[in-house]
C-alpha positions in Angstrom: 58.0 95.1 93.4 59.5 95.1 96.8 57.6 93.3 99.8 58.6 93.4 103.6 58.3 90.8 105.8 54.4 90.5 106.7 53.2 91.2 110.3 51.7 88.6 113.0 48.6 89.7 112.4 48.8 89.7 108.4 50.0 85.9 108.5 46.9 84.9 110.6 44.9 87.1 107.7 46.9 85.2 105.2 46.1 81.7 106.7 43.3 81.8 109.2 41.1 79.4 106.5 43.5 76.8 106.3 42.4 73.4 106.9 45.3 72.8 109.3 44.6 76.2 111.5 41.3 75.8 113.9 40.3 78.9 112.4 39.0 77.0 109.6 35.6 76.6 111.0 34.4 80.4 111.3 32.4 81.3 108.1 33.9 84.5 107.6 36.2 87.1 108.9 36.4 91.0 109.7 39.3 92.9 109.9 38.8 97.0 110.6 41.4 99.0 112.9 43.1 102.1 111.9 43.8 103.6 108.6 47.1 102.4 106.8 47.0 99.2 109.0 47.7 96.9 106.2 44.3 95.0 105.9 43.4 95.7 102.6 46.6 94.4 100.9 46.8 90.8 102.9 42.7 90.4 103.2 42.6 90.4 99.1 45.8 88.2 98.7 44.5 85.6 101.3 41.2 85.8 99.7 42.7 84.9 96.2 44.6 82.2 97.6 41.6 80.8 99.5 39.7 80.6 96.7 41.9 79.3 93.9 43.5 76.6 96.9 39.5 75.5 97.9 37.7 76.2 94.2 37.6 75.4 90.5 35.5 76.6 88.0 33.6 78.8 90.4 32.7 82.5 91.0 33.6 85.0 93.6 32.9 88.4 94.6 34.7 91.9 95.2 32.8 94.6 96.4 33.9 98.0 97.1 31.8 101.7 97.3 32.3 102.2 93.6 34.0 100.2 90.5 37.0 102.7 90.3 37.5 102.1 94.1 37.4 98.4 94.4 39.8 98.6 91.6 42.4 101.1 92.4 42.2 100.0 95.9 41.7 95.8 95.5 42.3 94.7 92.4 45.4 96.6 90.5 47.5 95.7 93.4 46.2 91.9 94.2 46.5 90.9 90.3 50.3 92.5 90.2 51.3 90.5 93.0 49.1 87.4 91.8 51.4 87.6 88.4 54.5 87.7 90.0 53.6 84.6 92.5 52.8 82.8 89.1 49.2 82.8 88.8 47.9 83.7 85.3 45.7 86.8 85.4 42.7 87.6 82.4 41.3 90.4 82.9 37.6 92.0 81.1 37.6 95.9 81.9 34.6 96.0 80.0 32.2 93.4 81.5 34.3 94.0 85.3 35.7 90.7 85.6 39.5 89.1 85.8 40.0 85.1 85.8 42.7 83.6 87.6 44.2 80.3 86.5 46.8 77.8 88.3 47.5 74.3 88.7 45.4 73.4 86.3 42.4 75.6 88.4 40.6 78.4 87.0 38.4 80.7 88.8 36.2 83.8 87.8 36.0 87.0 90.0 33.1 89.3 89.4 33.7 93.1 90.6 30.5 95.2 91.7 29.8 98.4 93.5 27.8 99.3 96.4 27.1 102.6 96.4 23.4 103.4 96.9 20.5 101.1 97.7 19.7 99.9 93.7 22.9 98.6 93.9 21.5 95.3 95.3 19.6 95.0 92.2 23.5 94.3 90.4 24.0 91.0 92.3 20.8 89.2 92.4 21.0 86.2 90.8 24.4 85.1 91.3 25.8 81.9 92.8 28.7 82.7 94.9 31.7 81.1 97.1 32.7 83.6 98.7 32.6 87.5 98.5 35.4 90.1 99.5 33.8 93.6 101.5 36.6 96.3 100.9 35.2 98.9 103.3 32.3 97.3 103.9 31.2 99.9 106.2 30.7 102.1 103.7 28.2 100.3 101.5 24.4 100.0 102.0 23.2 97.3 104.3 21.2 96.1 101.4 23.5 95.7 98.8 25.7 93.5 101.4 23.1 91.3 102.5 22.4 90.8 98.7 25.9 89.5 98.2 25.8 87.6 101.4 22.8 86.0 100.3 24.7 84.8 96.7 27.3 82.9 98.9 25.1 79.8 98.7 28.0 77.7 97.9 29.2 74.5 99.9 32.0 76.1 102.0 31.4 79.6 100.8 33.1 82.0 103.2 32.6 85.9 103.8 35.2 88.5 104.1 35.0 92.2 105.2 37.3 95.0 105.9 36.4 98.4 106.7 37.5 101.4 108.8 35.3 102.4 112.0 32.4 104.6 112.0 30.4 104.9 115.1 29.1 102.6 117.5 25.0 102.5 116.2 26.3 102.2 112.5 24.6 99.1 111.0 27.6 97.1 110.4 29.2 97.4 114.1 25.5 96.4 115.0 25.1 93.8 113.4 28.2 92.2 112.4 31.4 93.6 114.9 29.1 93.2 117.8 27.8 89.9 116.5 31.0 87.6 115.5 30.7 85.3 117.8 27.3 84.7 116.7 27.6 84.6 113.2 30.4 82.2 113.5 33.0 85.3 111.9 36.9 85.4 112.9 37.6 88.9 114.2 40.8 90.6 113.7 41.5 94.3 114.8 44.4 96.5 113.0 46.8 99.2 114.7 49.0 100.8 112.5 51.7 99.1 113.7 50.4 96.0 112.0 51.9 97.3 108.7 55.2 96.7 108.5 55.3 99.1 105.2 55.0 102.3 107.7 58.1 103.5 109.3 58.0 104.7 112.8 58.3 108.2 111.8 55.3 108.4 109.6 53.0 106.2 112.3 54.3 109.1 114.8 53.3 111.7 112.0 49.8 110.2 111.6 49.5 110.4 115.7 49.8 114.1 115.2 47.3 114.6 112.8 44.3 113.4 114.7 43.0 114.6 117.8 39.6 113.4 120.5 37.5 111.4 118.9 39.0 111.5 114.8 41.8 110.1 116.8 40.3 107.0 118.7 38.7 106.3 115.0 41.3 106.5 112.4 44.6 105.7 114.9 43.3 103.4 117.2 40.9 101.9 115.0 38.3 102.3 117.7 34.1 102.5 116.9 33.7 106.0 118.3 30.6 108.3 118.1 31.8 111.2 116.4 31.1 114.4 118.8 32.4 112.6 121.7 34.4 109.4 122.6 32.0 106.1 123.3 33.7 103.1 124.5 35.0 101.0 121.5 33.9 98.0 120.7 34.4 94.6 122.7 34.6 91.5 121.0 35.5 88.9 123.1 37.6 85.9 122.4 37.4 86.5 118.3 40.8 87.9 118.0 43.1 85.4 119.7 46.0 85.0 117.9 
């Protein structure tokens, strides 16, 4: 597998919890933005790395809207690069979990999705370190506060991606328009933060879209959908 050189704003995905980085001290981060911005890729890697780096013998989380999508879009991707970086990958299709091993460390990763309200009812129970959102916009409030709730753990941190929707959805209510108080680092995503796209296929996407489908999935901006609403202001939470 090939990789290209990451983006500025990947490397601060990549290493915003490190203990040298002030960053450290939020208890989570969110990073939405445009489609084929490159968050999903570098969220999950960084997430892997946090955990195995901060944990042993201790669970974790990734969510998704549905089994199949959390792992065609999260996990067949993370676990190949995982491999190849050294890390020794088990993986249960069966029971939805992979462990991941190093240095001596070994860490358990439970998969689970969110697709109606009863989904809740999958996670209750757990005891949790930290718990990966991959389009978090797109699951039920309460199957995320469920998960958020499991994160109990002694520096447990939460982690969310997700493309916009409109400005009164329940996730830009209560958690884009809230970072600064929920203590979450903020991170927003143009295309152009992928270095994987060329030039002519960002230019491409810019054609596609047009009035508000365009604010949404090229600029990345929380738009209602019949008409443009100003985006979404976070101040101060993504300083690079």
């Amino acid at each position: 597998m090939s990789y290209k050189a990451f983006s500025k704003k990947q490397l601060d995905v990549l290493s915003w919890w490190s203990p040298k980085r002030r960053t450290s001290s939020y208890d989570g981060i969110i990073c939405d933005g445009a489609v084929r911005s490159g968050k999903t890729l570098c969220m999950s890697v960084s997430f892997a790395a946090w955990a195995m780096f901060s944990f042993d013998n201790s669970c974790f989380a990734v969510c998704g809207k549905t089994i199949r999508s959390v792992r065609r879009n999260v996990v067949v991707p993370l676990l190949r690069i995982l491999r190849e970086l050294g890390f020794e990958v088990e993986e249960k299709l069966s029971s939805n979990i992979f462990y991941v091993s190093h240095g001596g460390r070994r860490n358990t990763f439970y998969l689970f999705g969110g697709k109606d309200e009863s989904s809740a009812a999958l996670i209750q129970g757990m005891t949790l370190c930290g718990v990966l959102f991959d389009e978090a916009a797109l699951m039920p409030r309460s199957f995320v506060e469920q998960a958020l709730a499991r994160c109990s753990a002694e520096n447990s941190k939460l982690w969310f991606n997700c493309n916009p929707e409109y400005p009164q959805h329940w996730f830009c209510r209560e958690w884009v328009k809230k970072t600064e108080e929920k203590n979450i680092y903020y991170i927003h995503f143009l295309m152009e933060d992928n270095p994987s796209l060329s030039q002519k296929i960002i230019d491409r996407y810019k054609t596609l879209y047009s009035g508000s489908f365009y604010d949404r999935f090229v600029l990345g901006k929380m738009v209602c959908r019949r008409r443009p609403c100003l985006s979404v202001h976070v101040g101060g939470r993504n300083d690079l």
